[in-house]
BAKELO-587618 format. One line per 4 residues: number of its first residue (from 1); their letters; for each residue x, z, y of N, C-alpha, C. Coordinates in steps of 0.05 Angstrom, whole numbers, plus 5000, padded with zeros to 4 digits. Atoms other than C-alpha are relative to their C-alpha. Example, Ala and Ser with C-alpha at 12.3 -4.5 7.8 and 13.67 -1.06 7.14 Angstrom:
BEGIN
1> as> 5018/5000/4976/5246/5156/4910/5018/5000/5024  4984/4999/4976/5273/5143/4979/4985/5014/5022
! end
This chain:
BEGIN
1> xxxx> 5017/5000/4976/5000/5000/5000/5017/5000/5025  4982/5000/4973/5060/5009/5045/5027/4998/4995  4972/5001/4999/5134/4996/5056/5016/5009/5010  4982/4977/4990/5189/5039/5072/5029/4982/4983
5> xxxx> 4974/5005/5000/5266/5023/5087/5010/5028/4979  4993/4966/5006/5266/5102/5069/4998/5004/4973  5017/4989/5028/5261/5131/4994/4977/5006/5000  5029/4996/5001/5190/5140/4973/5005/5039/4995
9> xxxx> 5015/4974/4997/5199/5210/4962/5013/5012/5031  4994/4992/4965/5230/5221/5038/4974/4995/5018  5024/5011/4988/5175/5184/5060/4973/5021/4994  5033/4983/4999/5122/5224/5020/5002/5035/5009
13> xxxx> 4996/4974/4995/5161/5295/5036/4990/5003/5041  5000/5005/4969/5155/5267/5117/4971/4997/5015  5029/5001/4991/5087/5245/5117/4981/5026/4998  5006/4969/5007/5072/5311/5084/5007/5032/5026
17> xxxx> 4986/4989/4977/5119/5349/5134/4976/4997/5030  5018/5006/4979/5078/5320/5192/4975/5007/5000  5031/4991/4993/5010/5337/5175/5003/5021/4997  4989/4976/4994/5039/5402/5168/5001/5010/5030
21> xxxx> 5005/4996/4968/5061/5406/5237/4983/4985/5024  5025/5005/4986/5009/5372/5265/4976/5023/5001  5026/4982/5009/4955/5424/5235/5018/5023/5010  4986/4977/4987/5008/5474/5267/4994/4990/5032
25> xxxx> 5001/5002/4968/5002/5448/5338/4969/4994/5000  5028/4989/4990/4924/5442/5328/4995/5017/4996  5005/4986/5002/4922/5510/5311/5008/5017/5032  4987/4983/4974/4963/5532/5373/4987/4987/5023
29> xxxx> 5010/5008/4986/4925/5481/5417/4969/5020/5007  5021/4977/5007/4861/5523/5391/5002/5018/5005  5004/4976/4989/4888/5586/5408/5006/5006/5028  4988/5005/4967/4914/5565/5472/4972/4995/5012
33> xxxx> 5026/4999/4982/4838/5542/5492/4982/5023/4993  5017/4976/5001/4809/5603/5465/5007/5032/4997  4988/4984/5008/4854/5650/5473/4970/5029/5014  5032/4990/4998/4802/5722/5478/5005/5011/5027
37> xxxx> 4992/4993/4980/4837/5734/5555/4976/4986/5006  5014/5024/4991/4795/5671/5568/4972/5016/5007  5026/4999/5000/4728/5705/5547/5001/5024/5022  5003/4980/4981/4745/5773/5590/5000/4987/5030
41> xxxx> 5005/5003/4976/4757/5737/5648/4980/4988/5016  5020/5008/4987/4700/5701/5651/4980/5017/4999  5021/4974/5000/4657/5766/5636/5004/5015/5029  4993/5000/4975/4698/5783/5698/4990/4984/5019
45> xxxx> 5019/5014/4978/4679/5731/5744/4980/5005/4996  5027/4996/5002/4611/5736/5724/4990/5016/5016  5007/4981/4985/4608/5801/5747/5015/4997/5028  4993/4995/4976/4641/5793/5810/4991/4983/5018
49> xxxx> 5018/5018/4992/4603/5728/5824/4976/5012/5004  5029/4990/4987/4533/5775/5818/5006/5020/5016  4996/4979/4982/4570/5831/5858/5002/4988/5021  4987/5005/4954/4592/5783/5927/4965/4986/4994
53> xxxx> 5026/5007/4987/4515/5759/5917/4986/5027/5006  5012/4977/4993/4487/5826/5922/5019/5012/5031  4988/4986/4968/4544/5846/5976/4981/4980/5023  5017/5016/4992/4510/5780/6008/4971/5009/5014
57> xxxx> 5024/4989/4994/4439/5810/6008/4998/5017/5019  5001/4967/4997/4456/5881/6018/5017/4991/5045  4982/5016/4970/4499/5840/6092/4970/4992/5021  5028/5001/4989/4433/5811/6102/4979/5013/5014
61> xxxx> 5013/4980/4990/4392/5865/6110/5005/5012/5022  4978/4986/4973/4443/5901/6152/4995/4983/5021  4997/5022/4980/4444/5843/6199/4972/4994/5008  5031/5000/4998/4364/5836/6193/4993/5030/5022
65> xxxx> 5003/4971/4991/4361/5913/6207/5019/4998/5037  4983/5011/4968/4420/5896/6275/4981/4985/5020  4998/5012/4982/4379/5857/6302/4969/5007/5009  5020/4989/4991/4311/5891/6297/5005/5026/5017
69> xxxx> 5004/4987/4988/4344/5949/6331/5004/4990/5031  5002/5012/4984/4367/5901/6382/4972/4996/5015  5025/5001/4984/4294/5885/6400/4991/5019/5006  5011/4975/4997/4273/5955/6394/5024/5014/5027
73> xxxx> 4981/4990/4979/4336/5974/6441/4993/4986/5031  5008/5018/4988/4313/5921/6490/4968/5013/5016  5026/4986/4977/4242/5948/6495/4994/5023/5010  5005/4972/5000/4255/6015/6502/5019/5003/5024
77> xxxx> 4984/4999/4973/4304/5991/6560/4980/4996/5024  5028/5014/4972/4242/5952/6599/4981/5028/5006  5020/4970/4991/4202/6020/6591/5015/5012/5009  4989/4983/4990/4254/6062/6620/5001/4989/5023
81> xxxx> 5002/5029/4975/4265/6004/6675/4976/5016/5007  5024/5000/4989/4194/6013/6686/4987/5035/5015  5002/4980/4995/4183/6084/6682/5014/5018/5025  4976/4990/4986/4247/6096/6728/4982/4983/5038
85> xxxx> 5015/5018/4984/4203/6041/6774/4974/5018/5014  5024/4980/4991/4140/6085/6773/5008/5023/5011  4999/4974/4993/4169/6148/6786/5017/5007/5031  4987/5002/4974/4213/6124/6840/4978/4996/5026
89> xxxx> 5034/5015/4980/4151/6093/6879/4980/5032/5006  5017/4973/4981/4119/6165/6871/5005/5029/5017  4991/4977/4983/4169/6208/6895/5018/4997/5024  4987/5020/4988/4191/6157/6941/4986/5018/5032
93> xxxx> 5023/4987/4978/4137/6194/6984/4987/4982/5024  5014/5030/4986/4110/6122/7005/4973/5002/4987  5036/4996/5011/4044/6140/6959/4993/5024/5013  5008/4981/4993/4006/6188/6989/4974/5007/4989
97> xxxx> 5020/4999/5011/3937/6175/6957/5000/5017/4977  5006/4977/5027/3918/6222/6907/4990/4988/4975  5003/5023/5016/3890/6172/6866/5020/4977/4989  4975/5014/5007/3947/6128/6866/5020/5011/4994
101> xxxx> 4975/4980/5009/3994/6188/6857/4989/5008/4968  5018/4995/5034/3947/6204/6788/5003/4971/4986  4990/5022/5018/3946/6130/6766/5028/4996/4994  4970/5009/5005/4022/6124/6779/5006/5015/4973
105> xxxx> 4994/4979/5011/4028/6195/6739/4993/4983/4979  5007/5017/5020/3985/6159/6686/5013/4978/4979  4996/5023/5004/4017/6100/6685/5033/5010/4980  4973/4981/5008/4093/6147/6670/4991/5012/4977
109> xxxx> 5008/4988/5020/4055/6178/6621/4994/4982/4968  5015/5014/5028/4020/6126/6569/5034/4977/5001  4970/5012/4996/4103/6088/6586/5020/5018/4973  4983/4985/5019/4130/6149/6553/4992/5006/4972
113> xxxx> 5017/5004/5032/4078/6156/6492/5011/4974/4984  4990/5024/5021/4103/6082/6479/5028/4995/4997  4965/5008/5005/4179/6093/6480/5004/5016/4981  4996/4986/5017/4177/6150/6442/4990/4990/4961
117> xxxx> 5000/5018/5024/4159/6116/6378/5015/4974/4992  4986/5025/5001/4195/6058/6392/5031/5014/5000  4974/4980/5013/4264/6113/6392/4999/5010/4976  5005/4989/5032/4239/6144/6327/5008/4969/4993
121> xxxx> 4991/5027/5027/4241/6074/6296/5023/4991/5000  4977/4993/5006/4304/6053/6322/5015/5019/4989  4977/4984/5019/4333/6112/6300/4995/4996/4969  5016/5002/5020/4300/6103/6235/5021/4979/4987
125> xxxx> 4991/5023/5016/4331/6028/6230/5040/5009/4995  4966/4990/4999/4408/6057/6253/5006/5010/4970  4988/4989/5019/4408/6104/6200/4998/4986/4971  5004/5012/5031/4380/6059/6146/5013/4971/4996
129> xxxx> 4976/5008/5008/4429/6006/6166/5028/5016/4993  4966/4988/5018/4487/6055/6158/5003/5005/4979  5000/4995/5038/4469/6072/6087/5001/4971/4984  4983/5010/5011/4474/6000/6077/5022/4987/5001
133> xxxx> 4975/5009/4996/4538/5987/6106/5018/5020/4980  4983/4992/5023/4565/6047/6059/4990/4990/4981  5009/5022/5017/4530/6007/6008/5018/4986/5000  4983/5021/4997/4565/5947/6031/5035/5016/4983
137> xxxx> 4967/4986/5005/4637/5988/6031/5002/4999/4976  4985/4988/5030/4634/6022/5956/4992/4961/4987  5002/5017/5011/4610/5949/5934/5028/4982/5015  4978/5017/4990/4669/5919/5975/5022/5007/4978
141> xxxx> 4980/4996/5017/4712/5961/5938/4997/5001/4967  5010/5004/5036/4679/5956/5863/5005/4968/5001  4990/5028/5008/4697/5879/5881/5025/5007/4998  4970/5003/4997/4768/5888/5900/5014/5011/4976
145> xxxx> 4996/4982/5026/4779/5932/5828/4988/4982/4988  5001/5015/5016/4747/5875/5797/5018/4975/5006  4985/5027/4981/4787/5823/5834/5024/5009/4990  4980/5001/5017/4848/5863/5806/5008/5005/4971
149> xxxx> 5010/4994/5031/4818/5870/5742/5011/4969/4992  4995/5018/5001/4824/5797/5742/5022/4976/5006  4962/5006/4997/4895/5783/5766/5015/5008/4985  4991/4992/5025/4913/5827/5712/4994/4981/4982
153> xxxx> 5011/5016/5027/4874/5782/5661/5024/4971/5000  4984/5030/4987/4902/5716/5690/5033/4996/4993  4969/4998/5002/4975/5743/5685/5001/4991/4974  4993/4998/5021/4965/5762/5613/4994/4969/4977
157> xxxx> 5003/5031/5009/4934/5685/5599/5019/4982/4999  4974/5020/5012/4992/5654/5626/5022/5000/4994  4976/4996/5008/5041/5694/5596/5002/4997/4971  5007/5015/5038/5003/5678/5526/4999/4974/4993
161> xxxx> 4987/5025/5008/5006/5609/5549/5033/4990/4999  4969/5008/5004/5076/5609/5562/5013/5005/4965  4989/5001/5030/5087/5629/5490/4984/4988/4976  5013/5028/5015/5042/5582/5460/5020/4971/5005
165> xxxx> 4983/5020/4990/5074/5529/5504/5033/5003/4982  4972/4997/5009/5141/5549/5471/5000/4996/4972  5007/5006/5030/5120/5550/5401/4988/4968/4992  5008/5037/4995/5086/5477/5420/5033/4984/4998
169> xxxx> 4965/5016/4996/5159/5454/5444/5008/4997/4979  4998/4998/5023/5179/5471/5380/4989/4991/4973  5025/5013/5023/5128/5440/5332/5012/4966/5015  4992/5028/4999/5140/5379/5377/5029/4988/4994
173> xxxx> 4963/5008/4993/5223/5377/5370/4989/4997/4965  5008/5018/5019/5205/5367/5296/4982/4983/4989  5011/5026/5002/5152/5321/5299/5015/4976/5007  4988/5019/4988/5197/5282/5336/5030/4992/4980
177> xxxx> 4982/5012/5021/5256/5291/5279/4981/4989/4973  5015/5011/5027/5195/5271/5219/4997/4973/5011  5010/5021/4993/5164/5214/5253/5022/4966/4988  4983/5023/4996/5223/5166/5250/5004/4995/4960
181> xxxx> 5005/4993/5031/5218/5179/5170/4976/4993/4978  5024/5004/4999/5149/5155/5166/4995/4966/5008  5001/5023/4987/5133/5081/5165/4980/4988/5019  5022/5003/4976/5107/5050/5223/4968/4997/4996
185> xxxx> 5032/5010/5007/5037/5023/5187/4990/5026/4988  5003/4978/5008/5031/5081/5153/4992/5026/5023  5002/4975/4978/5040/5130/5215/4975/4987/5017  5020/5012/4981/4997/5085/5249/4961/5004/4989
189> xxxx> 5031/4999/5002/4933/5094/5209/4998/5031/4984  5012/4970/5008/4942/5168/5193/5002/5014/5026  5004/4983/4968/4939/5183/5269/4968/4985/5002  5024/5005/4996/4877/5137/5265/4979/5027/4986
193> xxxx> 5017/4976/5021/4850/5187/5200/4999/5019/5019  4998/4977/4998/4870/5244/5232/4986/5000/5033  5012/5008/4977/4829/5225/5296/4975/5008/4992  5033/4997/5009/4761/5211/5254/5001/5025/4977
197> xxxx> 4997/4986/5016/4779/5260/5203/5006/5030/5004  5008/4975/4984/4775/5327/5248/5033/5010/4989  4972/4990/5004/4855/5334/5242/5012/4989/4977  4992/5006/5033/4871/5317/5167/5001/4971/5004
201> xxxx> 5005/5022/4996/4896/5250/5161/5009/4998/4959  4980/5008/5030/4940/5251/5090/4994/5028/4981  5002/4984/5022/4928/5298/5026/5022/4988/4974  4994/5014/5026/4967/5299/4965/4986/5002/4968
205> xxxx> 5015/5001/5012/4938/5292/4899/5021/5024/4976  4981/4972/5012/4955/5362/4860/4978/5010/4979  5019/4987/5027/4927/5379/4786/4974/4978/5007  5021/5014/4999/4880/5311/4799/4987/5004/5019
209> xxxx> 5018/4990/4967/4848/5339/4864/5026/4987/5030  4987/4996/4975/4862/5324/4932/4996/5011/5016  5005/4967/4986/4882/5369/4974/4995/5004/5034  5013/5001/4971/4856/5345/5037/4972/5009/4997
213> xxxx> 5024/4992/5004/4782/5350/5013/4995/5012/4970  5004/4979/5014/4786/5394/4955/4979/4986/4974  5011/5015/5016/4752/5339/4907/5009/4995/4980  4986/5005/5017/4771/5318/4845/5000/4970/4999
217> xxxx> 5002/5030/5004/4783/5256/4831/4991/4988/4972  5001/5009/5025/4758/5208/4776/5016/5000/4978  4975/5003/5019/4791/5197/4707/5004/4967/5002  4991/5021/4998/4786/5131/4724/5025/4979/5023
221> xxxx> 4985/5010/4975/4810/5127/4796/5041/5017/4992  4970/4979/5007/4872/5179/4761/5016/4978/4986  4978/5024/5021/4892/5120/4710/5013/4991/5028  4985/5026/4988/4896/5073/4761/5017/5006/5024
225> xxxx> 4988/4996/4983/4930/5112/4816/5030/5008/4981  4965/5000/5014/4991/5134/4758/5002/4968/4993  4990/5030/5011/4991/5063/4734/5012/4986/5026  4991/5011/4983/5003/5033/4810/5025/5018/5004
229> xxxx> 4983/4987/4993/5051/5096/4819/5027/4989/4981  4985/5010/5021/5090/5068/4757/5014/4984/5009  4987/5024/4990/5105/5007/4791/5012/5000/5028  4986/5000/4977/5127/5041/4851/4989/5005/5030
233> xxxx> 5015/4993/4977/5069/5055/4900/4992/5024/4997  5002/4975/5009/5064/5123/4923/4978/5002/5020  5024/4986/4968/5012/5124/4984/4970/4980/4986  5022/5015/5014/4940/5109/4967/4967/5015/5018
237> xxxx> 5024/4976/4988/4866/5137/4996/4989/5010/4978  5031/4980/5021/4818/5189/4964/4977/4981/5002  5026/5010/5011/4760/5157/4932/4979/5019/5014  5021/4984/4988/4722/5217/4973/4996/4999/5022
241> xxxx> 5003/4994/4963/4743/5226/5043/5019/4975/5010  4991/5027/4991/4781/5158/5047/5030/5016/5018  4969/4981/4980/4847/5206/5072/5029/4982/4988  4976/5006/5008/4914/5178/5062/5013/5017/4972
245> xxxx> 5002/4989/5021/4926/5206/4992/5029/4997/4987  4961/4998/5001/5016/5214/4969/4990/5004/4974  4990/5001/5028/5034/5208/4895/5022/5009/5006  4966/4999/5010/5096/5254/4876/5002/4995/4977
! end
């Protein structure tokens, strides 16, 4: 099925060799995308993504609450204005009417009934924004403890990738001494297998089974794979999973 400058058993120890370290660098590729740093840190963000939306809210309010005391500060200025207006006018000793000195009084009077509620509520809103600005605060700082919760994580990812990456380097410096050991047609359609074939491209055939898919093989497909081996062909596919299939 294939031709090799190489000995057939160099060839079938190389092709063998290779899917070896191939199924070694997808295992380390695999733990490199899932390493379990990965899953904490995104349980991390998570939470610190629904904590700056709640700081968000909890800002909201505060700033809602700022600006209703603003209005309430505002009208409780125009009534003092006014009141300061009335009372000047009656002790100005330019009213002299007795009637107009009673309406004015009046008028200072039902001024101060309406500021005085309108101070209670401001005060009301002050204090119930400052409870949530310390709100805000301990949630500022339950981020920042998650924020270095997660600089911690991050470190430890890519100091597990750096030693993945290193153990990679390594898997590749002998792929790179097998390969050349391996004939070109041959290498060429067990990178195809090992594409559609979820990693596995080559099996060898051990006690009649192959040991890519764990099948047995026929007694018929067995004659005829020792009978071609006889004559010198050692590479062949499984009758099951169609895998590149080595005769030693």
């Amino acid at each position: 099925m294939s031709e090799t400058n190489a000995p057939v058993n160099e060839a079938v120890a190389a092709l063998l060799e290779l899917q070896e370290i191939d199924r070694a660098r997808d295992r380390l590729h695999e733990r490199k995308e899932h390493l379990p740093q990965r899953a904490e840190l995104a349980d991390v963000e998570a939470r610190m993504a629904e904590l700056t939306g709640v700081i968000a809210r909890v800002q909201r309010d505060a700033d809602d609450l700022m600006r209703e005391e603003k209005k309430v500060e505002e009208e409780v200025r125009l009534i003092e204005e006014k009141i300061k207006s009335e009372e000047d006018k009656m002790y100005s000793g330019k009213v002299i009417n007795p009637k107009e000195v009673s309406a004015i009084q009046a008028e200072v009077e039902m001024l101060k009934n309406r500021k005085a509620p309108l101070e209670e509520r401001g005060l009301e809103e002050l204090e119930a924004r400052d409870s949530l600005m310390e709100e805000r605060a301990r949630l500022d700082e339950e981020l920042r403890s998650l924020e270095d919760e997660a600089s911690g994580i991050r470190a430890k990812i890519t100091e597990a990738e750096g030693e993945i990456d290193r153990e990679l380097g390594a898997e590749d410096g002998k792929r790179a001494d097998v390969i050349p050991k391996v004939p070109d047609d041959t290498l060429e359609l067990y990178e195809e297998l090992r594409t559609s074939k979820r990693g596995v491209g080559v099996g060898a055939l051990s006690n009649g089974m192959c040991t890519a898919c764990r099948e047995a093989l026929s007694a018929v497909e067995l004659d005829r794979i020792k009978r071609r081996a006889r004559e010198g062909e050692w590479l062949f596919r499984c009758e099951h999973c169609r895998r590149l299939l080595v005769f030693q």
